[in-house]
SEKOL-756648 format. One record per residue: residue number from 1; residue in one letter; x, y, z of N, C-alpha, C in turn. Coordinates in nm, 2 decimals, always signed. Layout:
N
(site NUM; A; (X; Y; Z); (X; Y; Z); (X; Y; Z))
...
END
This chain:
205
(site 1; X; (+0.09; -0.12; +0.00); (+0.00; +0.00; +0.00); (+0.09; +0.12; +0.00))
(site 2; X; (+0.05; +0.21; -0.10); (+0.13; +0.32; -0.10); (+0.13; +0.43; +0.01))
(site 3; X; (+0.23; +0.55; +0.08); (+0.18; +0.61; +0.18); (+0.22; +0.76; +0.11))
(site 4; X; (+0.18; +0.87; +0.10); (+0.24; +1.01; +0.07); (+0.14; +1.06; +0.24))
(site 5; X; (+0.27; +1.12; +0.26); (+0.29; +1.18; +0.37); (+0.24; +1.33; +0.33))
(site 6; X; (+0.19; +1.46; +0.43); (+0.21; +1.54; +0.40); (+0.27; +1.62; +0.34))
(site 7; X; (+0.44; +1.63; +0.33); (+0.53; +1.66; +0.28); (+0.55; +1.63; +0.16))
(site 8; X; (+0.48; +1.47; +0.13); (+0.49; +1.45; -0.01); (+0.36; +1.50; -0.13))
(site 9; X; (+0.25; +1.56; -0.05); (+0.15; +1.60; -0.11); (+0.24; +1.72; -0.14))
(site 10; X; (+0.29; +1.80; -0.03); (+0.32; +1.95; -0.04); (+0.44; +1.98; -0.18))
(site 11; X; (+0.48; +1.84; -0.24); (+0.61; +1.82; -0.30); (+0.61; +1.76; -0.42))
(site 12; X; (+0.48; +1.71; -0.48); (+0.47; +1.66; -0.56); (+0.40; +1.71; -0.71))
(site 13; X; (+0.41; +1.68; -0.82); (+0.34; +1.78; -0.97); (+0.22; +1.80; -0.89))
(site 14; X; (+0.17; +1.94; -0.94); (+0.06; +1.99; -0.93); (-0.03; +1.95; -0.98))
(site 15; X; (-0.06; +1.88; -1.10); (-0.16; +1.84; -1.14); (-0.23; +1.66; -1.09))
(site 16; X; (-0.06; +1.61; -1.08); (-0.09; +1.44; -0.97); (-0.19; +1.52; -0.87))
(site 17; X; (-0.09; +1.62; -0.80); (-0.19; +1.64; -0.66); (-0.31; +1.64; -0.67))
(site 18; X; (-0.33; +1.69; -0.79); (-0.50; +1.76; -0.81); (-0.63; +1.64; -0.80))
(site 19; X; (-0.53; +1.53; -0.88); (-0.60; +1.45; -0.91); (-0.62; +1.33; -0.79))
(site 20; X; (-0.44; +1.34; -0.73); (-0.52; +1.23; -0.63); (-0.60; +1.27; -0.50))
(site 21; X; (-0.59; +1.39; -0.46); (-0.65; +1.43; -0.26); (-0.78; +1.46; -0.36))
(site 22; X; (-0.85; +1.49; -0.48); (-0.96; +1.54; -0.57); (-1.04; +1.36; -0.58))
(site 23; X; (-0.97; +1.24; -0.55); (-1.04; +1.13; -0.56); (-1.03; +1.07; -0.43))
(site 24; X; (-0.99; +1.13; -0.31); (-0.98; +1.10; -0.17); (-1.11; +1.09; -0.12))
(site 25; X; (-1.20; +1.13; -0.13); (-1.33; +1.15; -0.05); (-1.44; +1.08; -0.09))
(site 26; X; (-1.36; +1.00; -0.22); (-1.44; +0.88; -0.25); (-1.58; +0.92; -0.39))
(site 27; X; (-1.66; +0.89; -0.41); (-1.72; +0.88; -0.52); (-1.83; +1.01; -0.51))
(site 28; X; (-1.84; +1.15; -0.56); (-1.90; +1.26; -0.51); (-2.01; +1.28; -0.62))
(site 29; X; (-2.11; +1.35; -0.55); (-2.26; +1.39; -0.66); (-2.16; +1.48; -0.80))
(site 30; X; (-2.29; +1.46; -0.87); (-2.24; +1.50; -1.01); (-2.42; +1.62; -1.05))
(site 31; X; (-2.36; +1.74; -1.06); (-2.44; +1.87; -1.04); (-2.42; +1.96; -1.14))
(site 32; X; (-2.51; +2.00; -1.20); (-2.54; +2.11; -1.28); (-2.60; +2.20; -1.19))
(site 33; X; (-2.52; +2.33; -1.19); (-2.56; +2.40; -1.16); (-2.58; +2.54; -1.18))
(site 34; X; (-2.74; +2.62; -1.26); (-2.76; +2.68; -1.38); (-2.82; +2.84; -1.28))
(site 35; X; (-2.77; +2.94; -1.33); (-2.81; +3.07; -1.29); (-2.83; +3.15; -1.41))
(site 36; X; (-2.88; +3.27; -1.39); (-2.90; +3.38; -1.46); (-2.86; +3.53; -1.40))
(site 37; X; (-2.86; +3.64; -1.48); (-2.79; +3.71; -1.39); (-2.91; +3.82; -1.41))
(site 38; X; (-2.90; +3.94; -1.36); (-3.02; +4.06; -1.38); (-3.08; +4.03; -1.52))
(site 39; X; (-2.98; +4.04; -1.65); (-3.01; +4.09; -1.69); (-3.05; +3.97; -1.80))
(site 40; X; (-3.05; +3.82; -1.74); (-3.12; +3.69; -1.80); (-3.03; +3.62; -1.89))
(site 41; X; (-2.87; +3.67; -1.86); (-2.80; +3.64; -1.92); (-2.79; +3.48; -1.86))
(site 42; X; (-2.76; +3.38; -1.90); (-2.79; +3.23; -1.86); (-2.61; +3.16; -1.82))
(site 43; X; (-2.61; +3.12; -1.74); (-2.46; +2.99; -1.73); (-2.51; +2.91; -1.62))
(site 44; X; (-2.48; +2.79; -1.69); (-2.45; +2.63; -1.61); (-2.31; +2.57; -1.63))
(site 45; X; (-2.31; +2.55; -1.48); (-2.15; +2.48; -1.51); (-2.16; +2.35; -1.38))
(site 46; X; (-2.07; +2.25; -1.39); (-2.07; +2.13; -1.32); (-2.03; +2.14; -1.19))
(site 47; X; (-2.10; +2.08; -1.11); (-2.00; +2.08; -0.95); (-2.03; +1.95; -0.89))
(site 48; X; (-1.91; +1.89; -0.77); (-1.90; +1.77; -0.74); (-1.87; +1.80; -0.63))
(site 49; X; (-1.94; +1.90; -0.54); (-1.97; +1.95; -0.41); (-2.06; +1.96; -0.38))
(site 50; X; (-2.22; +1.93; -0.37); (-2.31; +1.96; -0.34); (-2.35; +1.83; -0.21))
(site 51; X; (-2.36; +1.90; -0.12); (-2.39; +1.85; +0.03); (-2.52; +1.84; +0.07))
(site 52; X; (-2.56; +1.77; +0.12); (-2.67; +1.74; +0.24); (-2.63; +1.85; +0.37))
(site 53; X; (-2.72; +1.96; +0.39); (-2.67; +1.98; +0.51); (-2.83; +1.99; +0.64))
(site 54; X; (-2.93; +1.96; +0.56); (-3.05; +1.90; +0.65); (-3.19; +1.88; +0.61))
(site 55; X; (-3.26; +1.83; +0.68); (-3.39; +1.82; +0.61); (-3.51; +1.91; +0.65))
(site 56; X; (-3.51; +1.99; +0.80); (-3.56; +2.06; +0.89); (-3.52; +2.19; +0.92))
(site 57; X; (-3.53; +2.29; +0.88); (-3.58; +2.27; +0.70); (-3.49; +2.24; +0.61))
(site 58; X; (-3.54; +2.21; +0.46); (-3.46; +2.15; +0.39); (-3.34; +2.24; +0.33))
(site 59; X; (-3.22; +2.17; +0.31); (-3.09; +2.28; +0.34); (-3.04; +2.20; +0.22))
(site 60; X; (-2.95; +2.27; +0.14); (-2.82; +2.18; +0.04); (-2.71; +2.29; +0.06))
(site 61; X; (-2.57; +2.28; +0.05); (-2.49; +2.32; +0.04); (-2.38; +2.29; -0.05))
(site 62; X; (-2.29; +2.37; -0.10); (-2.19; +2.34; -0.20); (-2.06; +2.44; -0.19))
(site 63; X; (-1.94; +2.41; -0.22); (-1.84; +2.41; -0.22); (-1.78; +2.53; -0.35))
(site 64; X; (-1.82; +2.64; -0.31); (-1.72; +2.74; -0.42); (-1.59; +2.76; -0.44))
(site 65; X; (-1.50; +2.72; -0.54); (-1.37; +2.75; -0.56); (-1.36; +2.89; -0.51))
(site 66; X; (-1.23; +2.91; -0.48); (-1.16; +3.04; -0.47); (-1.22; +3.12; -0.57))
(site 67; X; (-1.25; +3.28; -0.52); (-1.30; +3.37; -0.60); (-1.20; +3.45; -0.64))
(site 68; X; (-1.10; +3.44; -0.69); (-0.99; +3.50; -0.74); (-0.97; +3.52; -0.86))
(site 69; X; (-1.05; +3.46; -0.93); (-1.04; +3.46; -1.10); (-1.21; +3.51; -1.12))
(site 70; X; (-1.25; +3.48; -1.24); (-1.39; +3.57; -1.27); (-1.49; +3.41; -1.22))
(site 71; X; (-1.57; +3.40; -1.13); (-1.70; +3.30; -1.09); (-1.85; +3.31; -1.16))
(site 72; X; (-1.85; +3.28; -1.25); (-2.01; +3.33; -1.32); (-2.12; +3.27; -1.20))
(site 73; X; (-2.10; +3.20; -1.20); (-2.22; +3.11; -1.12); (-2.22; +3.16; -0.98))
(site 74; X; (-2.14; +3.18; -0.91); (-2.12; +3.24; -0.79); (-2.18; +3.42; -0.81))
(site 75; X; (-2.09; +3.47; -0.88); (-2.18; +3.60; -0.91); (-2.28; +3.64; -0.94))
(site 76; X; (-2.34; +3.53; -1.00); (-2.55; +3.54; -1.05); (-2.60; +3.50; -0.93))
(site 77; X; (-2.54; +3.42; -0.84); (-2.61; +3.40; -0.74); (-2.63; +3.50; -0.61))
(site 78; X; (-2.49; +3.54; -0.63); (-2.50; +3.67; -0.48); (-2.60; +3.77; -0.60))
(site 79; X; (-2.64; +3.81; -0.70); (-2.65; +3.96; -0.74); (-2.83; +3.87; -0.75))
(site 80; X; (-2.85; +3.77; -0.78); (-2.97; +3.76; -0.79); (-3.05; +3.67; -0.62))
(site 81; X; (-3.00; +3.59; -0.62); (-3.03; +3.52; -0.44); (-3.07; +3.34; -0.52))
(site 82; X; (-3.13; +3.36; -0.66); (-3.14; +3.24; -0.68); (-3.08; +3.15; -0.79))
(site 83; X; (-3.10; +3.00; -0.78); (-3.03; +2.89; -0.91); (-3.08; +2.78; -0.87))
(site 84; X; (-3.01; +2.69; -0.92); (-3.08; +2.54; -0.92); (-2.98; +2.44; -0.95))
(site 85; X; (-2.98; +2.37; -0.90); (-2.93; +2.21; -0.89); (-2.99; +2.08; -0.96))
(site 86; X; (-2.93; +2.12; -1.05); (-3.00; +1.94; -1.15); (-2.89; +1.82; -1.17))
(site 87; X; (-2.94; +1.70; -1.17); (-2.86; +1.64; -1.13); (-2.82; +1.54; -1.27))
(site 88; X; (-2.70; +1.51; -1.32); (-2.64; +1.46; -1.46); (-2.70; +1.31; -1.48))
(site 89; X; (-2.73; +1.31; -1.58); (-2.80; +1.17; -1.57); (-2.69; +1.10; -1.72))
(site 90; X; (-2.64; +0.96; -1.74); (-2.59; +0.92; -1.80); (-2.58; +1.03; -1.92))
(site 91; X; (-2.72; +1.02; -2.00); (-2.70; +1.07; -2.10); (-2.66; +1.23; -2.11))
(site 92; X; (-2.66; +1.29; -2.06); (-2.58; +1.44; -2.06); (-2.45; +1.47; -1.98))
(site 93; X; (-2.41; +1.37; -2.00); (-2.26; +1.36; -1.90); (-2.16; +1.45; -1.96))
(site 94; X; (-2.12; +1.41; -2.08); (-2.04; +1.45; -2.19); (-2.04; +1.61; -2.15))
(site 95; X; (-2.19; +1.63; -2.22); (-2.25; +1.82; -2.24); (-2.26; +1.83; -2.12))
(site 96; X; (-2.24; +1.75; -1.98); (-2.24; +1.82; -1.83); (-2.09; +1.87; -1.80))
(site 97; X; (-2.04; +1.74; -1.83); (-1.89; +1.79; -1.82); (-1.82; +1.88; -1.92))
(site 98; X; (-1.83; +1.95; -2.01); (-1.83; +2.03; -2.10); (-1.79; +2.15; -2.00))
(site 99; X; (-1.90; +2.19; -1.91); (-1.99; +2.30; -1.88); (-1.86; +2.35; -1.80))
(site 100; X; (-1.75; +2.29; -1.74); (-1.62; +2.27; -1.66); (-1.53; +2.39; -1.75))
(site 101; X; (-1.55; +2.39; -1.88); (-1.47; +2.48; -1.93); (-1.51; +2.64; -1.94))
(site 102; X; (-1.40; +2.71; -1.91); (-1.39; +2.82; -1.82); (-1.42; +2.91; -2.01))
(site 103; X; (-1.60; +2.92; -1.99); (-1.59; +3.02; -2.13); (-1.59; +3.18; -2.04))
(site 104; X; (-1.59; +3.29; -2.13); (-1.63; +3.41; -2.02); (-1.77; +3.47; -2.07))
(site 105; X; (-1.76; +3.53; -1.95); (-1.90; +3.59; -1.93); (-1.96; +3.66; -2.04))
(site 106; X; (-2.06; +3.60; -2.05); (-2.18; +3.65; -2.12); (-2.21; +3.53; -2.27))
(site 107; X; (-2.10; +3.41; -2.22); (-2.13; +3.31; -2.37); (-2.21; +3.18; -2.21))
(site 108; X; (-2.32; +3.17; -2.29); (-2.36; +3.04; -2.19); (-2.32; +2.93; -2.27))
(site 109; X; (-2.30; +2.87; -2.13); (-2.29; +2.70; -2.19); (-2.40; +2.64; -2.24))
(site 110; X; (-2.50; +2.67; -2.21); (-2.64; +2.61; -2.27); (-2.65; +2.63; -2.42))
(site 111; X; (-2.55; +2.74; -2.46); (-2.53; +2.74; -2.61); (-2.39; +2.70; -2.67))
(site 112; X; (-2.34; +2.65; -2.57); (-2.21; +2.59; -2.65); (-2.23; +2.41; -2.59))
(site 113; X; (-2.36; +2.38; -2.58); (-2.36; +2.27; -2.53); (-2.50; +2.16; -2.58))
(site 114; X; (-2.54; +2.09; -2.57); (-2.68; +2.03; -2.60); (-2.80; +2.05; -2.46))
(site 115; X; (-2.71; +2.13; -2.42); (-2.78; +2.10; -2.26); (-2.89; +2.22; -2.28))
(site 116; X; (-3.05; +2.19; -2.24); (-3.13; +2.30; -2.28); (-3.21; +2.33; -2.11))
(site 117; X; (-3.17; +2.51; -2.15); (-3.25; +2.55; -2.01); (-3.40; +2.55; -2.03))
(site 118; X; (-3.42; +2.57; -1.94); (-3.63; +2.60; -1.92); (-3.64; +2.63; -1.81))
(site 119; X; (-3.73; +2.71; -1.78); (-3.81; +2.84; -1.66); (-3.88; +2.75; -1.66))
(site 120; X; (-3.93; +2.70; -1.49); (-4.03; +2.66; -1.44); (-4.14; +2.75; -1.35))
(site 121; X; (-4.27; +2.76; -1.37); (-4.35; +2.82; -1.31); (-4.25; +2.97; -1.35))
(site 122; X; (-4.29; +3.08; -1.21); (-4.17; +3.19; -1.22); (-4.09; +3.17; -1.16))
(site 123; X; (-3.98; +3.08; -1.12); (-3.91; +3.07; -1.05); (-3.81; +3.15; -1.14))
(site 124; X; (-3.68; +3.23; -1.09); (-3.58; +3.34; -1.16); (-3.50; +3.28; -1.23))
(site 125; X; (-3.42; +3.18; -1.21); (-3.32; +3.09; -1.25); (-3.38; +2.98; -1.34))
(site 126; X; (-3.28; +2.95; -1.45); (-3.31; +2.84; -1.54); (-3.31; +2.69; -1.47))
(site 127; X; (-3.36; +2.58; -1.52); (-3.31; +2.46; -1.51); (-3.30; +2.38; -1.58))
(site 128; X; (-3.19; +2.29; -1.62); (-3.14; +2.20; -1.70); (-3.25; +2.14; -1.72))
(site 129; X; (-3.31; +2.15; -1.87); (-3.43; +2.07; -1.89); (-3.43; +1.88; -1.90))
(site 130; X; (-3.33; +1.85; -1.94); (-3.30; +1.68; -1.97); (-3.28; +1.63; -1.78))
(site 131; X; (-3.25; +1.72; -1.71); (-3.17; +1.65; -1.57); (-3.35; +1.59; -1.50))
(site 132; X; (-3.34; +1.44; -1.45); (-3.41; +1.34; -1.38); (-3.47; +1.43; -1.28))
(site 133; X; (-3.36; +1.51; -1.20); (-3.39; +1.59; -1.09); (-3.38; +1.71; -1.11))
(site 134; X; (-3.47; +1.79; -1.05); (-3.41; +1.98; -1.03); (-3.48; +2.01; -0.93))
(site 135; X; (-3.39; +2.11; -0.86); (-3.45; +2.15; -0.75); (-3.38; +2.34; -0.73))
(site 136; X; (-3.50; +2.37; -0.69); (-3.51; +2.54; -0.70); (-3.43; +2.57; -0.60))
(site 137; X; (-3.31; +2.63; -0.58); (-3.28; +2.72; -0.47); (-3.27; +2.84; -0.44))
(site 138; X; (-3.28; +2.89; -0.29); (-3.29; +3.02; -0.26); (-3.14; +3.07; -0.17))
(site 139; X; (-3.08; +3.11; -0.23); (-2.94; +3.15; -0.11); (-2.98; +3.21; +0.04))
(site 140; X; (-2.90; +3.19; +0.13); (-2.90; +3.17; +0.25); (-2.82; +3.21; +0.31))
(site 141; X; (-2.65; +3.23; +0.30); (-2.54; +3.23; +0.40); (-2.43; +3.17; +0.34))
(site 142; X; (-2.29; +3.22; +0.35); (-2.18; +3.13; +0.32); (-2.09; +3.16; +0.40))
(site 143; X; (-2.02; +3.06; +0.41); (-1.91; +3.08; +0.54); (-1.78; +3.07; +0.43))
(site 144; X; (-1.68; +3.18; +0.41); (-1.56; +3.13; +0.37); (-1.50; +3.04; +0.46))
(site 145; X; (-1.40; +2.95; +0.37); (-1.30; +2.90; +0.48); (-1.16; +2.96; +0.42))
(site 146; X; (-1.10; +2.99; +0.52); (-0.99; +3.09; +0.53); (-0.88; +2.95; +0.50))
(site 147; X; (-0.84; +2.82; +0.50); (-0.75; +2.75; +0.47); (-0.72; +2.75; +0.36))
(site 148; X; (-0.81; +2.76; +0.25); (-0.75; +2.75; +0.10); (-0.85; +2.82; +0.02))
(site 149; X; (-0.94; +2.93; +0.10); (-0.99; +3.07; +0.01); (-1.13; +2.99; -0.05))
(site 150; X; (-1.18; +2.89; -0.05); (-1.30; +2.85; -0.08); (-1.43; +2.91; +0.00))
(site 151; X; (-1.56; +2.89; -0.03); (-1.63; +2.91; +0.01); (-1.75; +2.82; +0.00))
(site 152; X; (-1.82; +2.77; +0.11); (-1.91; +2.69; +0.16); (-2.04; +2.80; +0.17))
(site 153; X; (-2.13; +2.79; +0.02); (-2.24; +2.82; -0.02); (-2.39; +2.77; +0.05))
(site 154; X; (-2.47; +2.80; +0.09); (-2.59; +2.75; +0.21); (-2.66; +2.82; +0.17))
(site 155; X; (-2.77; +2.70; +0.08); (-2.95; +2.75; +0.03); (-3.03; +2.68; +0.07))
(site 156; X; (-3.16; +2.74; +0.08); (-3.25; +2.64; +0.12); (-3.31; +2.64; -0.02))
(site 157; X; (-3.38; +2.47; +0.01); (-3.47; +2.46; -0.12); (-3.62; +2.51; -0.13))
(site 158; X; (-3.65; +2.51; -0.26); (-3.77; +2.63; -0.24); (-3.85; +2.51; -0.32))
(site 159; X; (-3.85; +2.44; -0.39); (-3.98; +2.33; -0.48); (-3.80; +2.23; -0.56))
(site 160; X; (-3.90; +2.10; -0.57); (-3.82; +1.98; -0.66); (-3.90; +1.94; -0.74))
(site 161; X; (-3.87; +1.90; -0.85); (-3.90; +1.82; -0.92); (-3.81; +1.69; -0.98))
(site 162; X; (-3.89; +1.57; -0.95); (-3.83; +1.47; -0.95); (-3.92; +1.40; -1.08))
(site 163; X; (-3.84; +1.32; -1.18); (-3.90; +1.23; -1.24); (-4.00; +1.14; -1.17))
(site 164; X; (-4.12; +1.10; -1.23); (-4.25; +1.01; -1.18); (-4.16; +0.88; -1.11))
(site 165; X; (-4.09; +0.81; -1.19); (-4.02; +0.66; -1.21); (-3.88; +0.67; -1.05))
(site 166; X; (-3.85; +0.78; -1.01); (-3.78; +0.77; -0.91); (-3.83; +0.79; -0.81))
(site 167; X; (-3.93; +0.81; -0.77); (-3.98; +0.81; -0.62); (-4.05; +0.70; -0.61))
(site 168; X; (-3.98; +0.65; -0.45); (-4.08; +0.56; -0.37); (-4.18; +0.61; -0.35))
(site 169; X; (-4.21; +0.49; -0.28); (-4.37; +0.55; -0.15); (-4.33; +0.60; -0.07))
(site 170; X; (-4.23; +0.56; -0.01); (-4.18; +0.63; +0.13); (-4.10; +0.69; +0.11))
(site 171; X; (-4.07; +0.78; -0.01); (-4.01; +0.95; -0.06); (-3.87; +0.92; -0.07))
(site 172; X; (-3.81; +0.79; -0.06); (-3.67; +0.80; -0.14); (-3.65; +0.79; -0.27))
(site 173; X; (-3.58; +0.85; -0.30); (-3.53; +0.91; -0.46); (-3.42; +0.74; -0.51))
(site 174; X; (-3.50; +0.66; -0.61); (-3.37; +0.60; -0.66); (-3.34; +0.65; -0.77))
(site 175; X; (-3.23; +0.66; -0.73); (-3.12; +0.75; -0.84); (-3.09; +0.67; -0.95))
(site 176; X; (-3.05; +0.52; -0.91); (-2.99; +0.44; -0.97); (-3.12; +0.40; -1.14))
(site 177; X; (-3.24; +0.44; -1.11); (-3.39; +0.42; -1.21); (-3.30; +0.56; -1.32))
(site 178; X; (-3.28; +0.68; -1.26); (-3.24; +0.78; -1.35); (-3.14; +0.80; -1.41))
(site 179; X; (-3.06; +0.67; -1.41); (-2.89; +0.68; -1.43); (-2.82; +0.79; -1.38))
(site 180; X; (-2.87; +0.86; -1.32); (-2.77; +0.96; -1.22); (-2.59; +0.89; -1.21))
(site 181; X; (-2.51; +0.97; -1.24); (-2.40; +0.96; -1.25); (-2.31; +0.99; -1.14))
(site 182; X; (-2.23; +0.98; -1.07); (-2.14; +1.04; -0.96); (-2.01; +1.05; -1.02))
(site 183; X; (-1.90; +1.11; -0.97); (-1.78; +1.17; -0.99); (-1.66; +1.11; -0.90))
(site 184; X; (-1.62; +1.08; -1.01); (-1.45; +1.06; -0.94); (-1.35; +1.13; -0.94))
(site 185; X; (-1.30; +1.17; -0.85); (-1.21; +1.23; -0.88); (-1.29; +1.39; -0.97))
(site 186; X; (-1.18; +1.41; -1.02); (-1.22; +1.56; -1.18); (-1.29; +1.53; -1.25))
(site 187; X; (-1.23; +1.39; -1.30); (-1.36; +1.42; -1.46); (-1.35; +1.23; -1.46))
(site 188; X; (-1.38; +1.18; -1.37); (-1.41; +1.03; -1.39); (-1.58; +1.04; -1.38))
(site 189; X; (-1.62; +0.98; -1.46); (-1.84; +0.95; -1.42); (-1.83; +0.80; -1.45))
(site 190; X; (-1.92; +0.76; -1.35); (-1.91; +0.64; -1.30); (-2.07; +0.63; -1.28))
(site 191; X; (-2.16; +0.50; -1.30); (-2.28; +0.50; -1.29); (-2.32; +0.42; -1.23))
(site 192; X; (-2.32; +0.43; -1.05); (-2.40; +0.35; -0.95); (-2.50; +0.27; -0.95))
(site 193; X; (-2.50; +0.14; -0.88); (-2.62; +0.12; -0.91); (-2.68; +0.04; -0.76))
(site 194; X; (-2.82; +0.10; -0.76); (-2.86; +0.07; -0.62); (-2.85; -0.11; -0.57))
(site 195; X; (-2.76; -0.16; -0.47); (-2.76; -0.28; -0.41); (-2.87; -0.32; -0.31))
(site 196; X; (-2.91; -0.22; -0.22); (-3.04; -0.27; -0.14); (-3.03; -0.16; -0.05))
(site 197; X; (-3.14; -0.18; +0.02); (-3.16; -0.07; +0.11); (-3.16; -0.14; +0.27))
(site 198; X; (-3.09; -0.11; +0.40); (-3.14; -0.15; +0.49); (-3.25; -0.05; +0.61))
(site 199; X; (-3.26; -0.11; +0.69); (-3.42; -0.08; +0.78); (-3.29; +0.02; +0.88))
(site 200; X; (-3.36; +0.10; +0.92); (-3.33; +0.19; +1.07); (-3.26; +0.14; +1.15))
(site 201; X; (-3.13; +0.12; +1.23); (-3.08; +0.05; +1.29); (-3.08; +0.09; +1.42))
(site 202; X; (-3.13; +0.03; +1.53); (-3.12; +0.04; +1.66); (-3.02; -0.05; +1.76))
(site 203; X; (-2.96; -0.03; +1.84); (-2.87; -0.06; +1.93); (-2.92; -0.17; +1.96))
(site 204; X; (-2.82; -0.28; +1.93); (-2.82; -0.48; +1.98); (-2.82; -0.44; +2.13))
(site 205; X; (-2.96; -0.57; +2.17); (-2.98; -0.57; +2.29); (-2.89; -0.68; +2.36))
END
């Protein structure tokens, strides 16, 4: 078994690094996620940060790179409060992962891509029309983290829509019916597939 020590993260090509502590945390959600800005100008781009952070009330959170360079999606979101989270299903992987390339402001990906937006009800922000899942959010709060300049983004959800064919009865989402895809690492997609579910576990008497 291999070991890299701290010192050998701190010491090694920048792009290995990227890729191996980037496939550390194991197999991560695969997210589109689509804004508009005042003036309805449109971008979606991909993230493999989106968190659970409650259900009471219902909360998601996500992981903003360093704001040091130009952030479209981070900037439509502070200037407007809202966007959305749709989630990559096999077939839009390709045009999901696309969305990773750094075009500049004011060319959407939705036009350099197959990927098609659509306005639900009035909600302000577009959503990925092909994605299984979408879900409306409303910004909330971010906490920078001062170790490496990122920022930890906090919305609450405002409405979902979920394909018919993925909900139980008892309101779990299988993903694995939508071919929802997860992320390895940068640019690895990998396509789960549900093995079973177990019951509530309480403490052996």
């Amino acid at each position: 078994m291999r070991c890299f020590t701290q010192s050998d993260l701190d010491s090694m090509d920048r792009l290995y690094r990227i890729n191996l502590v980037n496939s550390l945390s194991g197999f991560k959600s695969a997210n589109l996620i689509a804004t508009a800005d005042d003036q309805g100008n449109q971008n979606v781009a991909v993230f493999s940060s989106v968190i659970h952070l409650g259900s009471d009330p219902a909360v998601l959170g996500f992981v903003q790179r360093p704001t040091t360079v130009a952030r479209n999606s981070y900037d439509n979101i502070k200037q407007t409060g809202f966007y959305s989270i749709n989630h990559i299903s096999k077939e839009i992987m390709e045009d999901g992962h696309h969305t990773s390339a750094k075009y500049p402001k004011g060319v959407s990906e939705f036009e350099m891509t197959n990927l098609q937006s659509e306005y639900i009800a009035d909600f302000k922000a577009p959503f990925v029309a092909q994605a299984p899942i979408k879900v409306a959010m409303r910004f909330a709060e971010e906490y920078p983290i001062k170790l490496n300049g990122t920022i930890l983004v906090v919305g609450e959800i405002l409405s979902v829509y979920i394909q018919d064919d993925l909900l139980e009865e008892d309101g779990f989402v299988n993903l694995s019916k939508g071919n929802i895809v997860s992320i390895n690492g940068l640019d690895g997609y990998t396509l789960p597939q549900l093995q079973t579910r177990y019951p509530y576990q309480r403490p052996k008497k």
